[in-house]
C-alpha positions in Angstrom: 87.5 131.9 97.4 88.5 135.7 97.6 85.1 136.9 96.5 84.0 134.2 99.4 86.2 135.4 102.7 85.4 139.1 101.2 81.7 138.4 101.4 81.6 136.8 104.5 83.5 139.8 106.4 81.1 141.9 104.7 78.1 140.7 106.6 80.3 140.1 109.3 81.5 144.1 110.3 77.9 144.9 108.5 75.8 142.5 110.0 74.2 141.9 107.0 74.2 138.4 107.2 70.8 138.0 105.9 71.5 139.5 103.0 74.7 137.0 102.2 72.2 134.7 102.5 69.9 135.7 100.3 72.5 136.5 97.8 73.8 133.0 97.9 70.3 131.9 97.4 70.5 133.8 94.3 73.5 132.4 92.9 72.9 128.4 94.5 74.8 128.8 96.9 78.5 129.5 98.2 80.4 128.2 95.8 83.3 126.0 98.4 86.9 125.7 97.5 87.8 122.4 97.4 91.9 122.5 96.8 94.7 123.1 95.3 94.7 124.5 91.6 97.4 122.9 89.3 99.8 126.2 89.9 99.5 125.8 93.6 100.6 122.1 93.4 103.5 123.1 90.8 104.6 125.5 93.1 104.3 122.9 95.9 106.2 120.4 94.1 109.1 122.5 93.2 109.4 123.9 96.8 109.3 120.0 97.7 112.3 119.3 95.5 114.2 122.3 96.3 113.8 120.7 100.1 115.1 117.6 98.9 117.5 118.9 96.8 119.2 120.8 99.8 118.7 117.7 102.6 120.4 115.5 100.0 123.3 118.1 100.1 123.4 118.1 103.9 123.1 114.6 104.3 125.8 113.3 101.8 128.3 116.3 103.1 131.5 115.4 104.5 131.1 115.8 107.5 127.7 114.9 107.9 128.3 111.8 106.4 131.1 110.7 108.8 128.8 112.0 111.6 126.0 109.3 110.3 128.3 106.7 110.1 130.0 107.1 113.3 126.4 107.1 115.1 125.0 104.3 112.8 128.6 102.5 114.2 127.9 103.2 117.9 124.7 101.5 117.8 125.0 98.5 116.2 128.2 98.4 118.8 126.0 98.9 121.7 125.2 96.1 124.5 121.8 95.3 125.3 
């Protein structure tokens, strides 16, 4: 992907952009990045969890908690 991007600025400030061609040609084609590599989806994953991790914290807090139950209260309490 880096040798991509570098490439295509290349023959962009250049203007070259015949010769990107050409050298794509050459090689069949530019090669297209189609996702995530494992590492990136570990890293994902843990930063996912760490996310939860903390919300979980938040949410079953004290404080929080009561704050939840006293709105959760008020609406089933509510007219309509």
């Amino acid at each position: 992907m880096y040798q991509v991007v570098r490439a295509r600025l290349r023959a962009l400030v250049c203007g070259t952009g015949t010769a990107l061609r050409r050298r794509a040609a050459r090689h069949g084609g530019l090669r297209r990045d189609a996702g995530m590599v494992t590492s990136e989806y570990a890293m994902g994953i843990v930063a996912a969890v760490a996310f939860a991790v903390v919300l979980y914290k938040v949410v079953t807090s004290g404080a929080v908690s009561a704050e939840l139950q006293g709105i959760v209260k008020r609406a089933l309490d509510a007219r309509m």
